[in-house]
N, C-alpha and C positions, 0 to 999 in steps of 0.2 A: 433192510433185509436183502441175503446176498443168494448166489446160489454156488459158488465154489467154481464157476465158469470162468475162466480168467479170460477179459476181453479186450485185452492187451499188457504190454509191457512195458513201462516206464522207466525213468531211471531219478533217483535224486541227484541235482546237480547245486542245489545250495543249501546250507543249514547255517540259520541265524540264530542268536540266544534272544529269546525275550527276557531273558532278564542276567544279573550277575550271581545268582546263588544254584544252588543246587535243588532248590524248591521250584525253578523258571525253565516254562518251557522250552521248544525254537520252534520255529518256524521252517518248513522246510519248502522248497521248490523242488516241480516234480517236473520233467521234461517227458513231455504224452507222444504215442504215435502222431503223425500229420493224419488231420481228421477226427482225431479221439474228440475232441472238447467240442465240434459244434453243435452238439443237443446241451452242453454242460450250462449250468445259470450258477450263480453265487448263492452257498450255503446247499449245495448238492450234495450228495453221500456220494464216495469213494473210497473203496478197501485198499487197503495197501498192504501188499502180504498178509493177507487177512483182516487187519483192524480198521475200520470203518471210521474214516475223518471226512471232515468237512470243507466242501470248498472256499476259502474265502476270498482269493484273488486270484482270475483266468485271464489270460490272453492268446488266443484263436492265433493270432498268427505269427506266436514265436511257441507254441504246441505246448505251452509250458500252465503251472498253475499252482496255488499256494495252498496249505495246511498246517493251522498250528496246533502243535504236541503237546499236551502237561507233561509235566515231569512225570506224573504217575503213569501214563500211558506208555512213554519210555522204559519207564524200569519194568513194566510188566510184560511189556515186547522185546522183539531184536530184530534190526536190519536197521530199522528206523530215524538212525541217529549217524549214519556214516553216508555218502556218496555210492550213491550202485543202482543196480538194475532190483525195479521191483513190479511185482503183482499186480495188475490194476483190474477194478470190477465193478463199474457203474451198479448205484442199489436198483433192485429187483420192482419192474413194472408190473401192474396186473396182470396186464396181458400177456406178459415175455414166459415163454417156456421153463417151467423149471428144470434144467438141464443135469443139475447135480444133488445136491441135499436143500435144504434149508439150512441156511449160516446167517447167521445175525451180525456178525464183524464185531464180534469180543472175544478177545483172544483168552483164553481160558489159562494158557501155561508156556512156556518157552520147552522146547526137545532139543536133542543134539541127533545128528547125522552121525549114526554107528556104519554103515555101511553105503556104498553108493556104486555100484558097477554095472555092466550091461551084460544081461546073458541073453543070446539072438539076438533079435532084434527089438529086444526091452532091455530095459533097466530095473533092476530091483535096489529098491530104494528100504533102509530100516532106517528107524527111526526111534530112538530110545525116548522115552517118554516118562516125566516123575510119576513116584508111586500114585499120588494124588488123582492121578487122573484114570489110573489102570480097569478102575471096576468101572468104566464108560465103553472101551474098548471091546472089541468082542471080534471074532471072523465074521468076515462078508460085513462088516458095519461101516460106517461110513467116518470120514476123520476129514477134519480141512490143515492142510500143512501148508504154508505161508499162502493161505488164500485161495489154494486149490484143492477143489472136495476130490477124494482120494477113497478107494474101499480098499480095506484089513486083507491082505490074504493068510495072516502068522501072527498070533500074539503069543508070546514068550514071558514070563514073568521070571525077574531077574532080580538081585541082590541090591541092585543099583538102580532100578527102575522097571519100566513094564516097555519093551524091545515090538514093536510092530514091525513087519513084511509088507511091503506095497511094491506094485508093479506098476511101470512108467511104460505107455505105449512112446512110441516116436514122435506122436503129435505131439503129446504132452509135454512130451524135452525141448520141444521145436518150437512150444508158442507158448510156454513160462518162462520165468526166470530160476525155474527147479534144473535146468542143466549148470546152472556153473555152481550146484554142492557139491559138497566134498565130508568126508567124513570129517568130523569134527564141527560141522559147520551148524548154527543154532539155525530154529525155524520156530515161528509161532504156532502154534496148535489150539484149534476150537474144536469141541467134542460134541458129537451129535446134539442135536436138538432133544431129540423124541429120546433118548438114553439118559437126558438128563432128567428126565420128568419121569421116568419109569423111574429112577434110582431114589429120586424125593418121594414117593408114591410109597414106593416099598420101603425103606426109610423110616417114614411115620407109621405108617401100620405095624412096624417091628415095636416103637418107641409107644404108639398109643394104647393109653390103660381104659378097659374094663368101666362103664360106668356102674357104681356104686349100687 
């Protein structure tokens, strides 16, 4: 369990095949801030622009540490598979403040970057999103875009998909790896928790019959 709090920024600096087909994972190395991994032990949860992997190999003093991907996990994500800066967000202690939503690190859908510019001193970020996922979104709701929980200010329903409005303070650009999108650019998407469960709720009550 995550909270959309990004608590540092990594970067993938190796990708291995665990295997020769298209059914075989990789393995990926994550290069962490200096300091990130010393609470980390082996078999830790870790989001990486959202998706919640596993640590299986760390070393504290080259800041680095390992993650292996299914293939299914790949084709249902994006960033995950190439060298760059990513998301990083230790899973959620009892204790620790819930600072942004409840996010589980299962990436619901892949969006593209329709728009990305800065007006004042924000950025207004859109983010098109498939149809699939449109009747989760809502104004003022909450969304996690590669990892980082994010509230709706503009849902737009479009021919090509469902268009959300979000606003990026300067923190935000400043201590994710949400500053180097670009229109066109994919991002993972997980959709509320609690919208998911209002929408299965209603759902069944539409679908459930009448006892005899």
């Amino acid at each position: 369990m995550f909270t959309g709090i990004i608590t540092g920024v990594g970067r993938i600096v190796a990708i291995h095949d665990l295997g020769r087909s298209s059914q075989h994972g990789k393995r990926l190395t994550i290069e962490a801030p200096a300091g990130y991994l010393d609470d980390v032990g082996l078999g830790d949860s870790i989001a990486l622009n959202g998706a919640c992997m596993t640590v299986t190999t760390f070393n504290p003093s080259c800041h680095q540490f390992t993650i292996d991907i299914s293939a299914e996990s790949l084709d249902k994500t994006s960033g995950l598979d190439q060298a760059g800066s990513v998301n990083l967000e230790k899973a959620l202690r009892a204790h620790d403040r819930l600072g942004g939503h409840i996010v589980s690190g299962h990436v619901d859908d892949v969006g593209q970057i329709s728009h990305f510019a800065q007006i004042g001193e924000s950025w207004e970020l859109r983010v098109l999103a498939p149809h699939t996922l449109a009747k989760y979104l809502a104004y003022k709701g909450s969304i996690t875009v590669n990892g980082v929980s994010l509230t709706v200010n503009k849902v737009t329903d479009l021919p090509q998909g469902c268009e959300i409005s979000i606003n990026l303070i300067p923190h935000t650009v400043d201590h994710t790896a949400l500053g180097s999108l670009k229109a066109g650019s994919r991002v993972n998407l997980e959709i509320d928790t609690v919208a998911r469960y209002v929408e299965r709720m209603l759902s069944a009550g539409l679908t459930q019959k009448d006892p005899a």
